[in-house]
C-alpha positions in Angstrom: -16.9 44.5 49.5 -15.8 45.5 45.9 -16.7 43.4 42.8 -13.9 40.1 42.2 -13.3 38.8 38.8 -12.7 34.7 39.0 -10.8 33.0 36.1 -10.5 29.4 36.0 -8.8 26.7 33.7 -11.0 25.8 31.0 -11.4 22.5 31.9 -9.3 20.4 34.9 -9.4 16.7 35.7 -8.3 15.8 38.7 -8.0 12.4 41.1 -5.9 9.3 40.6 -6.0 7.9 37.5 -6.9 11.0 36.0 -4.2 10.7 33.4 -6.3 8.3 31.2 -8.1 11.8 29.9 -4.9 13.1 27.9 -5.8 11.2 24.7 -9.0 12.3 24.2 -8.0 16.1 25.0 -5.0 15.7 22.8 -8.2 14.5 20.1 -10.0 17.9 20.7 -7.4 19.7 19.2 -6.6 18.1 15.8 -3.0 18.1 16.6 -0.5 15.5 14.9 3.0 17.0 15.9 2.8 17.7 19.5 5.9 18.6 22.0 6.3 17.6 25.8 8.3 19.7 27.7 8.9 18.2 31.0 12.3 17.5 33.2 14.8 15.3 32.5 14.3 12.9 35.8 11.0 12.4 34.4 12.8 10.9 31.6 15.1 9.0 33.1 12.6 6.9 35.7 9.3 6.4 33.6 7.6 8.7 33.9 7.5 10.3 30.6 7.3 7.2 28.7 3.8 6.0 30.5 2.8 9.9 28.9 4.0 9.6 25.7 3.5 6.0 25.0 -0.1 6.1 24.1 0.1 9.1 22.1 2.9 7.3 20.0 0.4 3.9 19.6 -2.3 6.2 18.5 -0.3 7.6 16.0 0.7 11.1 16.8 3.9 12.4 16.5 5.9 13.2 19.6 8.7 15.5 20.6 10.6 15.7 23.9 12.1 18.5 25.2 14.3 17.5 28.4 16.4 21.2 28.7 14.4 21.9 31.7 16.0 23.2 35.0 14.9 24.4 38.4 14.4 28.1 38.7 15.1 28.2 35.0 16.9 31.7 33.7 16.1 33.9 31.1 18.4 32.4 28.5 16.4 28.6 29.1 13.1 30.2 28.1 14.5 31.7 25.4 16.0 28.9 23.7 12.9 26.7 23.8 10.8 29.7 23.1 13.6 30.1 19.7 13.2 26.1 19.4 9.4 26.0 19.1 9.0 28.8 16.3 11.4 26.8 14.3 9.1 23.5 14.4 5.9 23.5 13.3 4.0 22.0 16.5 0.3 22.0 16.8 0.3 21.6 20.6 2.5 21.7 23.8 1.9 19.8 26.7 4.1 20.4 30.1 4.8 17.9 31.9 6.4 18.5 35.8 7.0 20.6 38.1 6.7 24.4 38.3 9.1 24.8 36.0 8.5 22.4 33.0 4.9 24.5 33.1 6.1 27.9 33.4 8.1 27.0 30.1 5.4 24.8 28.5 3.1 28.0 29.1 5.9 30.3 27.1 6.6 27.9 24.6 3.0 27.7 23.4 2.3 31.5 23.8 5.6 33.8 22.6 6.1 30.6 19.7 3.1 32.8 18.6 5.3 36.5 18.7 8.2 38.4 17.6 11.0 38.9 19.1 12.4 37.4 22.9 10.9 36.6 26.4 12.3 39.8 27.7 9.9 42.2 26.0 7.1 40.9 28.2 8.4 40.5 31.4 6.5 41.9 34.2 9.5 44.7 35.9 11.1 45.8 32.5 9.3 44.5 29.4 7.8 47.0 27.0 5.2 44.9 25.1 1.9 42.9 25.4 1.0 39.8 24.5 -1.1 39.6 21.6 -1.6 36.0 20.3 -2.9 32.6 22.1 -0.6 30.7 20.4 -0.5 26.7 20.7 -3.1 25.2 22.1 -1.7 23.8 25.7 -2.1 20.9 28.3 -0.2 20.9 31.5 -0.2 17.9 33.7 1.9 18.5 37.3 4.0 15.7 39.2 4.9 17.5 42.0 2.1 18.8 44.3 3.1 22.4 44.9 3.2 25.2 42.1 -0.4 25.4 40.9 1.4 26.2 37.7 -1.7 24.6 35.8 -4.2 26.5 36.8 -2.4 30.1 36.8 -1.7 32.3 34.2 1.6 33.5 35.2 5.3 31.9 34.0 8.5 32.5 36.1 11.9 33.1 35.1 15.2 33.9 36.9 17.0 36.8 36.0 20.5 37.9 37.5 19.4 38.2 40.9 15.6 37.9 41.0 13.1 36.9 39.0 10.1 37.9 37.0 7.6 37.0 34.8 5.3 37.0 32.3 2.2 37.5 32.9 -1.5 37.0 30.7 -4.6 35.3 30.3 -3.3 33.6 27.2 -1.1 31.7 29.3 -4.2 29.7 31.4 -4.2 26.2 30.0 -6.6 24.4 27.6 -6.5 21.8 30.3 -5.0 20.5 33.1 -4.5 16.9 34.7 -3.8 16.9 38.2 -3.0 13.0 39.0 -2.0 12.2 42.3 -0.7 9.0 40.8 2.2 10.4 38.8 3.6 12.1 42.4 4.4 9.3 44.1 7.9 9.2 42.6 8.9 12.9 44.5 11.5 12.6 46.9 11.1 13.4 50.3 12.9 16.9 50.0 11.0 18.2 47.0 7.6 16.8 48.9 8.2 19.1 51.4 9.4 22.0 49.6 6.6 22.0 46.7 4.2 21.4 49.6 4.8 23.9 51.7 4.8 26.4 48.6 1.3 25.5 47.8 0.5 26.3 51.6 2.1 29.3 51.3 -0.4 30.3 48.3 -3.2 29.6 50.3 -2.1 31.4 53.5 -1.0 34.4 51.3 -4.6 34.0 49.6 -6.1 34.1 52.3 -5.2 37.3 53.7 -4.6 38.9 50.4 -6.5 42.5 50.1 -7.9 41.0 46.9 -9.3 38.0 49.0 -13.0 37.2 48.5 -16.2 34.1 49.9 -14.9 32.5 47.2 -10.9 32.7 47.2 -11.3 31.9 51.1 -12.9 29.2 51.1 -10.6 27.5 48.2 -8.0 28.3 50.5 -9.0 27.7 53.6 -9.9 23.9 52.2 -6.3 23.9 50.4 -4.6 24.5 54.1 -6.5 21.5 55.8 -5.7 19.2 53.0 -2.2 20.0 53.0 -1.4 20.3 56.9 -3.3 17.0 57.4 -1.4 15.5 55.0 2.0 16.9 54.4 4.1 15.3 57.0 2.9 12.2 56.1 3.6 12.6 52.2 7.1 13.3 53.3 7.6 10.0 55.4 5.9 7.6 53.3 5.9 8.9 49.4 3.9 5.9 49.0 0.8 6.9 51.4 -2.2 7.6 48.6 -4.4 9.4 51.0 -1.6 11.6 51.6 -0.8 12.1 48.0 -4.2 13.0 47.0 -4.9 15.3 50.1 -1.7 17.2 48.4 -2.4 16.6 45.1 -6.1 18.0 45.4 -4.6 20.8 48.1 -1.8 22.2 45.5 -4.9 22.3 43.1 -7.3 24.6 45.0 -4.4 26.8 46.3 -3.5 27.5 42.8 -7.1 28.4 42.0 -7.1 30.5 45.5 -4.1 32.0 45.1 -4.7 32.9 41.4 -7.6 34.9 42.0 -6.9 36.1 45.1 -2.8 36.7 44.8 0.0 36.1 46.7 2.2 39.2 48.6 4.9 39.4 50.8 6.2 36.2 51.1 6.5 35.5 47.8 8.1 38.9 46.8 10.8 37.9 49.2 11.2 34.7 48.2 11.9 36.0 44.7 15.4 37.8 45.4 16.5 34.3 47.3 15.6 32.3 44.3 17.3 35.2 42.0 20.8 35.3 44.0 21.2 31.9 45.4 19.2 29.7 43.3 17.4 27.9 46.7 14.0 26.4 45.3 10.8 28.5 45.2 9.3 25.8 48.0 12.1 26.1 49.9 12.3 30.2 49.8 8.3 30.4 50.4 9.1 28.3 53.4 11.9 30.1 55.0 10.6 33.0 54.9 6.8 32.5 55.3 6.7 32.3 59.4 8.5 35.7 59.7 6.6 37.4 56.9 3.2 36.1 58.5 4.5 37.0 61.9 5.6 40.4 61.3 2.0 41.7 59.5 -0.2 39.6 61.5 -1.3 42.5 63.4 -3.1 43.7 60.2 -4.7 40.5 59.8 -5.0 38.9 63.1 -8.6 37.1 62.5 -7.4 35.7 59.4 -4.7 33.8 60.9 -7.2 32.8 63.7 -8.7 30.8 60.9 -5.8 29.5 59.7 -4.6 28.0 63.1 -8.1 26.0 63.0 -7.5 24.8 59.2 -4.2 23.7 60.1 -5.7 21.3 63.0 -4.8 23.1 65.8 -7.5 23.3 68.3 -7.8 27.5 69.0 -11.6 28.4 71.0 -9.8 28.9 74.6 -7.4 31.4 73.1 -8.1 35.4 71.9 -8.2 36.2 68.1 -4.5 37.7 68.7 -3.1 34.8 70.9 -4.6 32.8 67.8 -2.5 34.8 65.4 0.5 33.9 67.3 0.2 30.5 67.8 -0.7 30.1 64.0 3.1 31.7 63.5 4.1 29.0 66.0 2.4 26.2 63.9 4.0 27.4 60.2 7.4 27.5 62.0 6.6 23.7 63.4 5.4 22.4 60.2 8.6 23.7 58.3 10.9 22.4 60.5 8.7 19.0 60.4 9.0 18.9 56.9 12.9 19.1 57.2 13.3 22.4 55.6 15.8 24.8 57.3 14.3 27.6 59.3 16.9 30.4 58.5 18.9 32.1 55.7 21.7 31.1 57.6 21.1 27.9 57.3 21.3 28.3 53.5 24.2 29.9 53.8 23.5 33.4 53.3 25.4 35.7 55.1 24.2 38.4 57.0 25.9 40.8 54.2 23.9 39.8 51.8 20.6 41.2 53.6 20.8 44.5 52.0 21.0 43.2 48.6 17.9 41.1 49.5 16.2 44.0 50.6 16.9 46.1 47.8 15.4 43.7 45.0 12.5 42.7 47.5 11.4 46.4 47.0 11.2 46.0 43.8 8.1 43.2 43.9 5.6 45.7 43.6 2.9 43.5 41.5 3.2 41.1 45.0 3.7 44.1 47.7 0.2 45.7 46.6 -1.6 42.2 47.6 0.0 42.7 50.8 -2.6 43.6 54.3 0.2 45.5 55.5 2.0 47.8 53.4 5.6 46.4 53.2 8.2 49.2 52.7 12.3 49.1 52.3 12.9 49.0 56.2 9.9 46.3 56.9 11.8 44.3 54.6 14.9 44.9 56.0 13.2 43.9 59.2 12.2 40.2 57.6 14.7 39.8 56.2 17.2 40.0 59.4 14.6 38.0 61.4 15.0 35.3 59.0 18.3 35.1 58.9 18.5 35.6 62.7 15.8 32.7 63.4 13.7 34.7 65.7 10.3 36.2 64.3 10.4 40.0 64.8 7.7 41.8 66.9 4.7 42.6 64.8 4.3 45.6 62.9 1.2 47.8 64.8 
């Protein structure tokens, strides 16, 4: 086994209550004029004001910046990015789901460059970060994007989506408080949830996978199958909100230094030209990606079955694989999250365009155990749309 390079959030509190650290971090840094980017529901029930309130009382001065939306495009980033070089902030916290961090993350690293987003995207961008910028605390309400523990911030472009990418981006800190989930509604439980499985499975078997990567996500998958169904039909269970909370939290550090592949790169061009949800893209897609390369990783998924409860010594390593397709497909459709592109409303027409920006994913297709070229993704693609997982790849 080659060498593996692990990079980890400075410093991470996590369990309930775990909020009541922000003032003293916010301390740490000598800031007065601090912004909070988070999303507008967060605004409207609470949630922001329990945040923000004792910052205000202790005197600090405290911007919000509600222009947050799922899947956020090019042009969002770039008018907050345009917004916080013309204040003079001395730290950004994010506050939310995937999105409010992406943009926290940007916010508090390009405020620190010339010129726009789009010179450092991933596919097209010609220039390199150069600056940390703000310092930055990013505390998630949804249990799902692992957003606070990454280094990488996504954005939606005309019909896919990339991202920035550096080490700059990793947070000074993150809060992970199961506590400030328990206002998610059922649908965005089960979407963010099964996105932070996703991250582990795709860890997991990710050519970059490592003892250590595998063992954060195989931990992240019994967390979250043990506890996911339940999190969807009672938002108010707290077990079942912490299992999540605490599972979202390791998959991000498994997936971060391990990476994500096929799935994901898929995902992307769903997100891109038909604006469904990154959980709900990773979802769709994830039994038919997993069951069409499961050949190349067969023993792999024979762990997976086991993390995700299901009882698995009287079958072969392969029947394993199988059934552990079987389960993913289960659990989605448990969760209430449609099991097809045609349930979306894609049409079959739109497969080809699919395919030709999945191609394009290169940074995810290299994680991949099996190599996934134009007509293998043409091949997911149709079985997703189709509903029937396509035979395995030898």
């Amino acid at each position: 086994m080659t060498p593996s390079k692990h990079v980890f959030t400075p410093l991470s509190y996590t369990g309930w209550g775990s909020l009541q650290y922000l003032l003293s971090e916010v301390k740490k840094h000598g800031a007065r004029n601090i912004l909070v980017i988070t999303d507008p529901v967060l605004v409207d029930i609470g949630v922001v004001k329990k945040v923000v309130s004792p910052l205000e009382d202790a005197g600090y001065h405290v911007s919000i910046y509600s222009e947050v939306v799922p899947e956020p495009p090019l042009a969002v980033g770039e008018t907050l990015v345009a917004y916080t070089k013309r204040e003079a902030f001395d730290l950004v916290i994010g506050l939310g789901g995937g999105s409010a961090l992406d943009l926290a993350k940007l916010a508090a690293v390009l405020s620190a460059h010339e010129g726009t987003i789009e010179r450092y995207l991933n596919l097209s961008g010609t220039h390199q970060l150069t600056e940390k910028g703000l310092p930055k605390l990013l505390i998630p309400t949804t249990s799902g994007t692992g957003s606070e523990v990454t280094n990488i911030s996504v954005l939606s472009l005309e019909h896919t989506k990339d991202v920035v990418t550096h080490d700059y981006l990793i947070a000074d800190a993150a809060i992970v408080d199961p506590e400030l989930t328990l206002t998610l509604p059922k649908k965005v439980t089960a979407a963010t949830g099964v996105d932070a499985l996703t991250h582990a499975v795709e860890a997991y078997v990710s050519v970059y996978a490592n003892p250590v990567t595998n063992g954060l996500a195989l931990q992240a998958i019994r967390l979250i199958s043990r506890s996911i169904r339940q999190a969807v039909a009672d938002g108010g269970d707290k077990q079942a909100r912490m299992d999540m909370s605490y599972g979202s939290y390791i998959a991000g550090l498994a997936f971060f230094n391990a990476g994500v592949a096929g799935v994901h790169a898929l995902a992307y061009p769903l997100g891109g030209q038909f604006h469904i949800s990154h959980g709900e893209s990773n979802a769709v897609l994830l039994p038919y990606v997993m069951g069409y390369i499961r050949n190349s990783c067969q023993q792999q998924m024979a762990d997976i079955l086991s993390a995700l409860g299901i009882e698995a010594h009287h079958l072969s390593v392969e029947e394993a694989s199988k059934e552990c397709v079987n389960e993913l497909h289960r659990l989605v459709k448990d969760v209430g999250i449609p099991s097809t592109l045609e349930e979306f409303g894609i049409s079959e027409n739109a497969l080809e365009s699919l395919t030709a920006d999945g191609v394009k994913q290169k940074r995810l297709l290299d994680r991949s155990p099996l190599p996934l070229l134009e007509e293998d993704i043409r091949q997911i693609y149709t079985a997703a749309f189709k509903g029937v997982v396509a035979a395995p790849k030898p």
